[in-house]
C-alpha positions, 0 to 999 in steps of 0.5 A: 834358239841357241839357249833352247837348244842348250837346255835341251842337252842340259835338260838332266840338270835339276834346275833349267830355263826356258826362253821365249822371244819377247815384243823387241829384238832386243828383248827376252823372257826367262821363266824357270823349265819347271815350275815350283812346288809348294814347299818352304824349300822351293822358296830358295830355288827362286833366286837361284834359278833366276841367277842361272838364266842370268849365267846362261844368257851371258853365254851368248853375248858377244863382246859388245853387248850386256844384258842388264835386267832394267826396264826401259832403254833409256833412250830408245826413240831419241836417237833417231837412225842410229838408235839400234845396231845395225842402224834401223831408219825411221819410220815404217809401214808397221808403226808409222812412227816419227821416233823409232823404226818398225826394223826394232821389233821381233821379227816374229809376225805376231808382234808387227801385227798387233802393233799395226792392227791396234793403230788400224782399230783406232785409227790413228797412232798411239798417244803417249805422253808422260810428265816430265822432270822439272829440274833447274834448267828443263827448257820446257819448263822456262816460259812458265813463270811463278812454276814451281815443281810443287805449285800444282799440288802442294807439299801434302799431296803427290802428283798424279799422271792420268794415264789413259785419259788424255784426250782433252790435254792433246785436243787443247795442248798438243803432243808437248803437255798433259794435264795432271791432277793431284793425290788430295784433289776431289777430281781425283779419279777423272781427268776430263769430266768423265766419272771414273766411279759408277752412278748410285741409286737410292731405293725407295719402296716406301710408298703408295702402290709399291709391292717390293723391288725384286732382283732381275737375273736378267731384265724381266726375270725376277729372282724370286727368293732374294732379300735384297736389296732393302728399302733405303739401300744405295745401289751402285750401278749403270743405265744400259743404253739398249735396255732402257729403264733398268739398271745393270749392277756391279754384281751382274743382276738388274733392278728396274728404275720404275714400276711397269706403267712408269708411274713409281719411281723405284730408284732415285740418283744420288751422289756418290758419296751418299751412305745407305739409309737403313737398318742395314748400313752397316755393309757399306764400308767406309773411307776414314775410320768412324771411331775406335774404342767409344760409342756412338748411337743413332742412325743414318737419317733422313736429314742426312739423306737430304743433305746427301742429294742436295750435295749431288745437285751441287756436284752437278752444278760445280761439274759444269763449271769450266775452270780453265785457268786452274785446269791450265795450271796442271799443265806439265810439259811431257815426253810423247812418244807414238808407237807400241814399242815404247810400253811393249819394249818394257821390261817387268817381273809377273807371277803365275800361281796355281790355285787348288780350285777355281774358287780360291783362283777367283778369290786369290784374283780379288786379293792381287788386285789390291797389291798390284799398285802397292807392289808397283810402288814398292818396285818402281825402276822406270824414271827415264823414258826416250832421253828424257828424266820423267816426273813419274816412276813406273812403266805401267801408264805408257803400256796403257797408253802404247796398246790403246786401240779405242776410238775416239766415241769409246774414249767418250769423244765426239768425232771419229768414225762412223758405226763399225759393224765389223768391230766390237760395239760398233766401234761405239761402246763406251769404254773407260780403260784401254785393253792393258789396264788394271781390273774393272771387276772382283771376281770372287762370287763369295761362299756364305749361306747369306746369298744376298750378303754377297750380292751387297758386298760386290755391288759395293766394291765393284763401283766403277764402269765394266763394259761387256757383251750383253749377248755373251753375259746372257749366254753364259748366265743361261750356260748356269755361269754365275753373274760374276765370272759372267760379267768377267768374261763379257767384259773381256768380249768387249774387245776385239781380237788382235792376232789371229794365225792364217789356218787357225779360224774355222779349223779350230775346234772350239769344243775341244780347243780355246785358241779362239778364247786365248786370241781376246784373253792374252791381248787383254792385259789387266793387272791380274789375269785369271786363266783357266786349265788348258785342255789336255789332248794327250795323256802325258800332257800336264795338268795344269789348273786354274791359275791366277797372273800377278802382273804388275811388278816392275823388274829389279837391278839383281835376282835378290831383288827380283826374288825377294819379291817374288817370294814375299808376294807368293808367301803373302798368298799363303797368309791370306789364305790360311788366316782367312784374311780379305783386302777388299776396297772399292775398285776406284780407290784401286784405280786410285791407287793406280795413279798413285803408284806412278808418282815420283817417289811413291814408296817413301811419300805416296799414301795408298788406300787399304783396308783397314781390317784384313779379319773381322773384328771380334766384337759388335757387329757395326760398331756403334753403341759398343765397343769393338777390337780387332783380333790383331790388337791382342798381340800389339797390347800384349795379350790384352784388350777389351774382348774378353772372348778372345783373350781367353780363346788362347789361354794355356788352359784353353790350348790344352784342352784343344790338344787334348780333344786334338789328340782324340780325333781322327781329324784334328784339322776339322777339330781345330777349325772349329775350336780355333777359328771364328765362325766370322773369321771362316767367312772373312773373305766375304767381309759380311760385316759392320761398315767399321769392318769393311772401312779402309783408309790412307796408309803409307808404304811403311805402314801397310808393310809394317803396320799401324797401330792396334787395328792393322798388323802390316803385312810382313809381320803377317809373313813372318807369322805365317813361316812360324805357323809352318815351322819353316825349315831353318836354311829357308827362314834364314833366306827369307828373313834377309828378303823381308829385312830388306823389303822393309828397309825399302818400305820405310825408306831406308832404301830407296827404289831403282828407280830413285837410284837411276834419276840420282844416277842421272842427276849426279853424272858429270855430264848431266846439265839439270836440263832433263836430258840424258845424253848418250854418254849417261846412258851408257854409264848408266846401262853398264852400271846396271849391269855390273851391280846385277852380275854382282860386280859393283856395290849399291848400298843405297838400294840393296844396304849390306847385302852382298851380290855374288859375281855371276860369270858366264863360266858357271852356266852349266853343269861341267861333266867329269869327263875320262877323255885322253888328251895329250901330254903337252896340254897336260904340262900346260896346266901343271905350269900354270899352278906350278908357277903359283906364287902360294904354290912355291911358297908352300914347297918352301916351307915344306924343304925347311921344315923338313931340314929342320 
């Protein structure tokens, strides 16, 4: 209250704050009283208003308490009674948890009452449980012979912490242990069986009496004018329970599995590894690169087909094979922890942008969820968690896991309470992600004249489970709602509202107000949230549009960092727009990414996948029988490369001629649109290219940062491309170079992350035992040591190298007023004395008499 209070008496300062109470009492959100603009300038306010929030806190803490920007308290939840000043007991009504008292958590009714209710829905208390750190005398790790920290994956692959999914571990090994999997592992994306990746079909309408398959925009309504999909497709997709006999695919339209009689089978189950089988296979991206500067002729056969479906009935048959004893081999020990407080009490760093439609919002939607594990990874700062060194990085599985209201039949498990019609789904409906989860869905609906591209390109990427409200997708694809945005909101709906205010129910006016909408929107927390404008009630409202929330950032030890970050990720928006540059890869290897992300280590050892192609290439639509180039290639190889089309599109005679046609038009921008830019590269977006072209591959945090060879430029050369472009004022590319110079030191592991830092710290303390535990004594060095190095007061070259933090000081949070106010004359001599007697002050007067003598 005070802060606000005091922004409003400095509200004529340029810069301000405003202050929001956040899920923990020891907690608060800090955001910028005005937001930034689009211009290169406001590139520099980013740092400097973050230091001014972190000034204006430090005014109203007392002597015994700091304000470190880090994202867990390190031992909250292991100290029992004594764990909060004033002591706070155990326990309570709210949380009902066995490590911390319902007394921690912010007063405001809103936050006990979604920590109460999501124990309610599920029925039982929330399950977290982390892998911990196998150091030399973790007590844990002592009865478990011939273990050894790399036995379960080996040197090549990183372990992966299945969070969200383990049901299976608890029902086996009790709170204490949780199974984990491995990067290179073929179970990769699935923890107990579940497929984590959609069932495929292929088509089949060669055959006697077959007239054609038709899309259904809804089942029994054909869509009469689209050509696809093509016999021999591989569809991706689900059976819908109460719609028998069709499936539901991933860009919101239906096919029928069988003709009317049920005699024909139009759709035949295939693995999921299985490629389409026709003309048109080159839409279907590939995982690994299929061959780069040769040929290769031919096409996907029936042996091949064959072979595909043999291999999907021995998936099936190896799937039902219980391993238990390499299943046990994956069981770590792990940190439990039972309450919300325990993820909601974190800390983090997440961007609201605002787009200039609701197309680019949607499409800027797509492009972060991409990022969201990259940049996870590249910020990670959560090694410590209830006392305990955690074998994982970053904080955002234990949100996953705190928030997790889903009943044991919506985890696929059996058990749990009967059908629920008070509830969403019954309580019934399969749902494979807790409500703070990463995307289940892209959003962007695509713009190109090839309408059945775009169906085949997001059936394609979106090949995991969305869950949604067959009632509410109807009634927005009859609202004229497009399949995606439709599938999107009804996946939302699958949830049930948290929070809702006494007099905010009936009294709302859903014409004119979207309370009722925000209730389920802001208690869905994805890795990217896609909000629509709020509406205006008054003429001096602001407008504010369609905004796209990147959230999945961990928050850094300074404002640099926070701010070099916040930068890069705001500039790599621009680049993708203005380049016409696309991310796109599967949903599941998203997720993947997800798990990886959370690895210890992630940033310097972790490999992500990535698309390999972020534009078009500029010759060959598929790749095979001819040679083709990436357009990026021509300025690895200096200028030079096969395409001989984009070698000369760039020449000086060419430009000139450009300029000149440029400087006769009264639009020059339409003009060098289309004399500059590709049709293939105006439509990248839609990535309705060869299989080459939308193929994506493993990369490290080095390599999509900086590059790999001709084919992927990196992303910060991309920036770095994008701030030329503009002609970036000098003073703005100064700062953002020392961002970029250190977000690539981190990439290539010349730095390291926070959260390597915080575990060195630990590790190097002298009263750390090599037993995983951190005492009350590490702690605190540690939390004061955090502090100090944000306010500028202590050194960390091994994660900032040589720049420099300037010391922030409470004195310096507002804005002082040249006042005229008399004030008395011995306060006067007061402050004469004190410069006065200023050992340079009389020094000079010295030298001033002996100069004057001489």
């Amino acid at each position: 209250d005070n802060l606000n209070k005091n922004e409003v008496i400095h509200s004529y300062e340029n810069e301000g704050c405003n202050w929001v109470p956040e899920y923990g009492g020891w907690m608060i959100e800090a955001t910028p009283s005005r937001p930034y603009t689009g211009y290169s300038t406001d590139l520099l306010r980013v740092e400097r208003n973050m230091r001014l929030r972190r000034k204006r806190l430090l005014t109203e803490l007392k002597d015994n308490e700091i304000a470190p920007t880090v994202a867990a308290f390190p031992l909250l939840g292991a100290q029992g009674d004594d764990g909060s000043v004033p002591p706070v007991q155990v326990g309570g009504p709210v949380t009902e948890s066995e490590y911390i008292g319902d007394g921690i958590i912010n007063p405001h009714p809103r936050f006990a009452a979604l920590s109460a209710n999501i124990r309610r829905r599920r029925g039982e208390k929330v399950n977290i449980r982390v892998p911990l750190f196998h150091d030399k005398h973790t007590p844990e790790y002592a009865n478990l012979t011939g273990f050894t920290p790399s036995s379960c994956c080996g040197s090549e692959s990183m372990l992966l912490w299945r969070f969200g999914k383990g049901d299976l571990s608890k029902e086996r090994y009790g709170n204490g242990h949780v199974i984990v999997g491995c990067s290179k592992s073929s179970q990769e994306f699935n923890d107990d069986g579940d497929p984590i990746t959609l069932q495929k079909w292929r088509v089949d309408v060669d055959c006697e009496g077959c007239l054609g398959l038709f899309y259904r925009s809804a089942p029994g309504v054909i869509v009469a004018d689209a050509d696809w999909p093509h016999n021999g497709d591989v569809v991706v997709g689900t059976e819908i329970s109460d719609m028998p006999g069709y499936v539901r695919l991933q860009n919101g339209y239906y096919l029928p599995i069988a003709s009317d009689d049920g005699k024909i089978t139009f759709l035949h189950e295939v693995s999921t590894t299985t490629p389409a089988n026709n003309k048109q296979n080159k839409a279907l991206g590939s995982e690994t690169p299929l061959f780069r500067g040769g040929s290769q002729r031919g096409s996907i056969g029936t042996t091949t087909a064959q072979l595909s479906d043999l291999k999907f009935e021995l998936e099936k048959a190896v799937s039902s094979l219980s391993n238990d004893e390499a299943q046990a081999f994956n069981v770590r020990p792990a940190i439990h922890m039972d309450a919300m407080a325990f993820g909601m009490g974190m800390c983090c760093l997440q961007i609201t942008f605002q787009a200039t439609d609701m197309d680019e919002s949607r499409f800027l939607f797509d492009q972060l969820a991409v990022m969201a594990p990259i940049m996870m990874a590249l910020t990670a700062s959560t090694p410590v968690l209830k006392g305990r060194i955690a074998d994982t990085d970053a904080r955002w599985g234990i949100i996953t896991e705190c928030v997790d209201d889903r009943r044991p039949a919506e985890r696929g498990r059996e058990g749990g309470p009967d059908p629920d019609p008070q509830v969403a789904g019954k309580g019934y409906r399969r749902l494979y992600k807790s409500r703070y989860d990463s995307i289940s869905t892209y959003l962007f609906q695509g713009k190109t004249e090839e309408s059945h591209m775009n169906n085949r390109i997001l059936n394609m990427y979106n090949d995991i489970p969305v869950p949604i409200d067959e009632d509410k997708y109807e009634q927005l694809r009859k609202a004229g709602i497009d399949p995606l945005l439709s599938q999107h909101i009804a996946h939302i709906f699958v949830r049930d509202p948290l929070v809702i205010f006494e007099g905010a129910i009936e009294e709302v006016d859903d014409e004119t107000q979207t309370e009722h909408f925000e209730s389920i929107q802001s208690t869905n927390w994805q890795s990217v949230r896609w909000k629509p404008p709020p509406p205006r009630t008054g003429p001096n409202d602001p407008h504010i549009g369609w905004r796209t929330e990147f959230r999945s950032m961990e928050i850094q030890l300074t404002d640099f960092e926070n701010a070099a970050f916040t930068t890069f990720i705001t500039l790599l928006t621009r680049v993708i727009l203005t380049f016409d540059l696309n991310l796109y890869i599967p949903l599941s290897r998203v997720d993947a990414n997800m798990q990886r992300a959370h690895g210890r280590n992630a940033c310097r050892l972790g490999k992500f996948f990535f698309r390999r192609h972020m534009a078009p290439l500029e010759k060959g639509d598929d790749g095979f029988g001819e040679t083709y180039s990436s357009m990026f290639s021509t300025s690895v190889n200096g200028g030079k490369k096969g395409n001989s089309t984009m070698s000369t599109l760039y020449s000086e005679g060419n430009l000139a001629g450009m300029d000149s046609r440029m400087s006769n038009s009264g639009d020059s921008e339409v003009d060098m649109f289309e004399e500059g830019v590709s049709e293939k590269r105006r439509v990248a977006p839609n990535a309705s290219g060869g299989a080459e072209e939308n193929s994506y591959e493993e990369m490290t945090m080095a390599e999509i940062m900086t590059g790999k060879g001709d084919y992927f430029p990196g992303l910060i050369p991309l920036v770095y491309a994008y701030l030329d472009h503009i002609q970036c004022d000098s003073l703005t590319m100064e700062r953002m170079t020392k961002y970029l110079d250190f977000i690539e030191k981190r990439a290539t592991g010349q730095l390291i992350t926070p959260a390597t830092w915080i575990r060195n710290f630990v590790r190097d303390h002298e009263d750390y035992k090599f037993d995983s535990v951190v005492s009350e004594s590490i702690a605190y060095d540690l939390m004061v040591a955090c502090k100090d190095i944000g306010e500028g007061k202590r050194a960390c070259p091994q994660v900032l190298g040589n720049v420099e933090i300037k010391p922030i000081s409470a004195g310096d949070a507002y804005v002082k007023k040249l006042d005229s106010k008399r004030v008395n004359n011995g306060y006067v001599s007061s402050l004469l004395e004190r410069y006065t007697a200023r050992k340079t002050f009389r020094e000079t007067q010295a030298d001033e008499a002996v100069e004057y003598q001489i």
